[in-house]
C-alpha positions as CSV (number, residue, x, y, z in Angstrom):
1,X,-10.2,-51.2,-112.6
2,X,-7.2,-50.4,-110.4
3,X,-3.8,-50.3,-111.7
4,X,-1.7,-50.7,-108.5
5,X,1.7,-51.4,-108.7
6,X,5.1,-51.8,-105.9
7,X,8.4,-50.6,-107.1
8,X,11.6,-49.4,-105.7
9,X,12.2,-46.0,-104.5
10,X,13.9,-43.5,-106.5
11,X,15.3,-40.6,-106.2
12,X,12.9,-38.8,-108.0
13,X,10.2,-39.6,-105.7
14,X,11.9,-37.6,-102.7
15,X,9.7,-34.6,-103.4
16,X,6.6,-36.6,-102.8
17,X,8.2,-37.8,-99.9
18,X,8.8,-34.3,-98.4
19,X,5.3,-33.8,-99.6
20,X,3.8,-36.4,-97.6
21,X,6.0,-36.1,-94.3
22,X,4.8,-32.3,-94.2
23,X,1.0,-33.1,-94.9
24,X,1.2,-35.8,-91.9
25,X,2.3,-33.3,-89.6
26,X,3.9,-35.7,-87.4
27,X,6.7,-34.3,-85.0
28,X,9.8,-36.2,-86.5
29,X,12.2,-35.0,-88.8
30,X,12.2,-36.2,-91.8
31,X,15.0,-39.2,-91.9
32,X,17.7,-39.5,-94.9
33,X,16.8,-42.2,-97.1
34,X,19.6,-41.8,-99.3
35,X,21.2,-43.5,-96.0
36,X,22.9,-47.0,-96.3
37,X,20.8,-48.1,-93.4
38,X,17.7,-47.8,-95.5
39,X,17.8,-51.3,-97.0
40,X,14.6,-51.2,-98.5
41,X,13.0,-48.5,-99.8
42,X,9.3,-49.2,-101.5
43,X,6.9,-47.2,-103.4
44,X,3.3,-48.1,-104.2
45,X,1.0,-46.2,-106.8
46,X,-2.8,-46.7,-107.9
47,X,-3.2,-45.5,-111.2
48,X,0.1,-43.7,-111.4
49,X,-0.3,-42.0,-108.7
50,X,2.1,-42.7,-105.7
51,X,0.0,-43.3,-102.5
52,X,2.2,-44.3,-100.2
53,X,5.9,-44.7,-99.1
54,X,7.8,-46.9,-97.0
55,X,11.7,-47.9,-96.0
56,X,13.0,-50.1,-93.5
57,X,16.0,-49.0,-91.6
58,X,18.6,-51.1,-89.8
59,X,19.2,-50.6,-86.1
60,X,20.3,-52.9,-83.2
61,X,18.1,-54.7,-80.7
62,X,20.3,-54.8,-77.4
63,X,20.2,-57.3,-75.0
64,X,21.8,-57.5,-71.6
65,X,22.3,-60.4,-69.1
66,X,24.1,-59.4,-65.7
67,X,25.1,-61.5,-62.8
68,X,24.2,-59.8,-59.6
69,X,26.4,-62.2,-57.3
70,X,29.4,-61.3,-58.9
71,X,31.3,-58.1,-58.1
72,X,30.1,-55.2,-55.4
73,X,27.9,-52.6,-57.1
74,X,29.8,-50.6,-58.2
75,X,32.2,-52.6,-60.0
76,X,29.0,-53.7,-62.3
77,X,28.0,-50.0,-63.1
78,X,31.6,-49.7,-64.3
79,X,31.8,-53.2,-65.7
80,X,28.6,-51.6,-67.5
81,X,29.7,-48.9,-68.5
82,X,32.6,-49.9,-70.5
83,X,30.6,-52.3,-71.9
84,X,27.8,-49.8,-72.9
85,X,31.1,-47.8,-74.4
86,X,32.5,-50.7,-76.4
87,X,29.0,-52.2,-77.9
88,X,28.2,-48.4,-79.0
89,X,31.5,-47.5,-80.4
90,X,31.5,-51.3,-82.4
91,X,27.8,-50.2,-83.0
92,X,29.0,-46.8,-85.1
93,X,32.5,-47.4,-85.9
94,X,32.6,-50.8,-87.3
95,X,28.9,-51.8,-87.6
96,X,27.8,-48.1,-89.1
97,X,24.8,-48.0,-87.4
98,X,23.4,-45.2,-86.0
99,X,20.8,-46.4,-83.4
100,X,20.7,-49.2,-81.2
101,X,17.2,-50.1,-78.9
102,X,16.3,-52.0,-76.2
103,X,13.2,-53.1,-74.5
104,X,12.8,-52.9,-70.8
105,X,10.3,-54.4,-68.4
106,X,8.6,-51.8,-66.4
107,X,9.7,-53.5,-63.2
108,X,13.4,-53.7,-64.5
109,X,12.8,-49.7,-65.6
110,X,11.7,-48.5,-61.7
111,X,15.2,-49.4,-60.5
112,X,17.4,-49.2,-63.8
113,X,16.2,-46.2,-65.8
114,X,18.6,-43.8,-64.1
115,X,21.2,-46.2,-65.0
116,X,20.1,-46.3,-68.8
117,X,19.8,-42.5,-69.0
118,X,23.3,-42.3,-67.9
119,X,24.4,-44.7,-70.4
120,X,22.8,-42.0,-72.9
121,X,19.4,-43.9,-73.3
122,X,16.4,-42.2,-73.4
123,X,12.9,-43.2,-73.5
124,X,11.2,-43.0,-76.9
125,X,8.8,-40.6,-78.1
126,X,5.5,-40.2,-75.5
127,X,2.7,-41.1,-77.7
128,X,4.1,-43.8,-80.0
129,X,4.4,-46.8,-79.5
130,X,6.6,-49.8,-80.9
131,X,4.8,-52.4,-83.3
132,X,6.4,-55.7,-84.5
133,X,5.7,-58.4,-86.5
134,X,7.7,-61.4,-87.9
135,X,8.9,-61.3,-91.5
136,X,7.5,-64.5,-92.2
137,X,3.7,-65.5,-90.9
């Protein structure tokens, strides 16, 4: 019979962490999770031996609501702009978070993504794409 057993991550298990990441072969860089963000760091082995790893990070969802009757267009790309400024430097400064998402429509993308690369968005990686699920099912 199995012996499987979840425990918290140590420090000690970083090797097997580089380990893993460079088996995977996946085209990210390995993140620091000896970072603050990493609020939960788990580790799960079958007979002693640790099979796999995982850690949540925190990062912000964003969400925006604008009012296209008010102000000329160009006063909202400014408006937006300083907002984008503000919410980003809260984000890092005071928050001490070091990514913030947000999910666009594709209709809202065909006339806004210029605007969100200018705001210092990107799109995230071709080839992966966003899962979710609540906490509590």
């Amino acid at each position: 019979m199995q012996n499987v057993v979840v425990r918290d991550f140590t420090l000690d298990d970083l090797p097997r962490v580089k380990e893993l990441h460079e088996r995977m072969g996946l085209d990210y860089r390995l993140p620091d999770l000896q970072s603050p963000l990493f609020i939960i760091r788990k580790v799960v082995e079958v007979d002693g031996q640790i099979v796999a790893i995982t850690a949540a990070r925190v990062e912000a969802e964003l969400y925006l609501f604008v009012d296209h009757e008010v102000a000329d267009p160009e006063q909202r790309w400014d408006a937006l702009q300083r907002l984008n400024d503000s919410v980003m430097d809260e984000a890092y400064w005071s928050k001490g978070l070091d990514n913030c998402v947000l999910w666009c429509p594709v209709e809202v993308e065909k006339s806004f993504g210029k605007r969100l690369t200018a705001l210092g968005f990107s799109r995230d990686r071709e080839g992966f794409h966003s899962w979710s699920r609540p906490t509590k099912l």
